[in-house]
N, C-alpha and C positions, 0 to 999 in steps of 0.2 A: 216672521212678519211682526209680530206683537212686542219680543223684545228690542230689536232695530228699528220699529218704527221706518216698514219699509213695504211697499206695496208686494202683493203676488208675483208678479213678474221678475223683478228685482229679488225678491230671497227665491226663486225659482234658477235666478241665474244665479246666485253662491253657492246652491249645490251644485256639487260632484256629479259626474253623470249613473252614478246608481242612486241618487236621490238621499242615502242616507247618515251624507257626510257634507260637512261645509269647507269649501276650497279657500282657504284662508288667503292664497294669494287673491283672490275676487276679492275677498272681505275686506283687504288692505287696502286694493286700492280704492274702494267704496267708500270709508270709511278714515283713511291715511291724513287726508285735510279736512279738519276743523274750520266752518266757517265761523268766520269774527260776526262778531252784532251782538246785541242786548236779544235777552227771551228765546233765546239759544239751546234746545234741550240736548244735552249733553251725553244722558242717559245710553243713548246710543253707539257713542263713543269709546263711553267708557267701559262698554261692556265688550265691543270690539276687540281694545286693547286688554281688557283681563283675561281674552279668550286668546290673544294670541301669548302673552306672559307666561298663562297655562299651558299651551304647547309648546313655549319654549323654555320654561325653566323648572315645572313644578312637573307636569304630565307629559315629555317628548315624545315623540313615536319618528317614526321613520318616511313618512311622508309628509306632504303637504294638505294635509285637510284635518278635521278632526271631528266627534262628533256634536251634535246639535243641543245634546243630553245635558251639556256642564252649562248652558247660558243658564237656564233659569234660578244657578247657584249665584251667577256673578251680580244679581241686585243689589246695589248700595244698602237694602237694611240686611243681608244676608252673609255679605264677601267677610266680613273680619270675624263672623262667628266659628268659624272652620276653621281645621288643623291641618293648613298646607304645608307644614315640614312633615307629619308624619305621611302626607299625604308622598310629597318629593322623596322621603324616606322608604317607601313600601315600594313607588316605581321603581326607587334606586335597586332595592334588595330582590326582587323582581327581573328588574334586567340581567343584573348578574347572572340569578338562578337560570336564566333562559342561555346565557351566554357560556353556562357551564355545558350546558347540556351539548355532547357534542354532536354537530350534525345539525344543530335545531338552529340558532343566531349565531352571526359571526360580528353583530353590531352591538356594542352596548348605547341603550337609550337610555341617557340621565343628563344632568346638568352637569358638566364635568370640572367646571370651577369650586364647585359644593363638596364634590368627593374629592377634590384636590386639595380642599382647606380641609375637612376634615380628616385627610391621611397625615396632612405635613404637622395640624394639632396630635392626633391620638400616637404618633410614631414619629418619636423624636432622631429613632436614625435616617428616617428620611430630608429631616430637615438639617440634620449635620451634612449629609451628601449632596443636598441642594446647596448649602452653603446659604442656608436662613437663617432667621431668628423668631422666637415663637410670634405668634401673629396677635 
């Protein structure tokens, strides 16, 4: 409620129905259009959109919700003090691990543009068998 600037009722309905996770498709569309005008607090917005960035390119999971725990990181004096590549980096190494394990995942959760530039920079036979050039 405090960081959305959003009554009881309304962050009551962005959760999930175990209470302790936010449905990001709600948040979307809550949150999806900016209205225009002057004295516009933004604040809310923008934190919307760092939570959904965060579950789709730095933190993925496999569902549609996430938890409520990373807003209070997304404040404007706080968001660029943080190390979100190592952060995308440990989920990246993380999925793996989980995706070795046989039996346990059969999905890898990352951003898979990230690991795709970083395979065709660190492994140049892959980028002779794509038919690239270094990036």
């Amino acid at each position: 409620m405090e960081h959305f600037k959003i009554n009881e009722e309304k962050a009551e309905s962005l959760m999930m129905n175990s209470g302790n996770s936010i449905d990001l498709s709600r948040l979307k569309f809550e949150f999806e259009m900016v209205p225009q005008g002057k004295n516009i607090d933004l604040d809310p917005y923008y934190k919307a959109y760092l939570l959904f960035l965060l579950r789709e390119v730095i933190l993925p999971n496999n569902n549609n919700s996430y938890s409520p725990m990373y807003i209070p990181l997304l404040g404007l004096n706080f968001v660029n003090h943080y190390a979100w590549g190592a952060v995308m980096l440990e989920n990246m190494k993380e999925s793996l691990e989980k995706v070795k394990k046989v039996g346990k995942f059969t999905s890898l959760c990352v951003f898979l543009y990230a690991l795709t530039v970083f395979a065709l920079e660190r492994f140049p036979c892959l980028r002779e068998r794509c038919g690239s050039s270094p990036l």
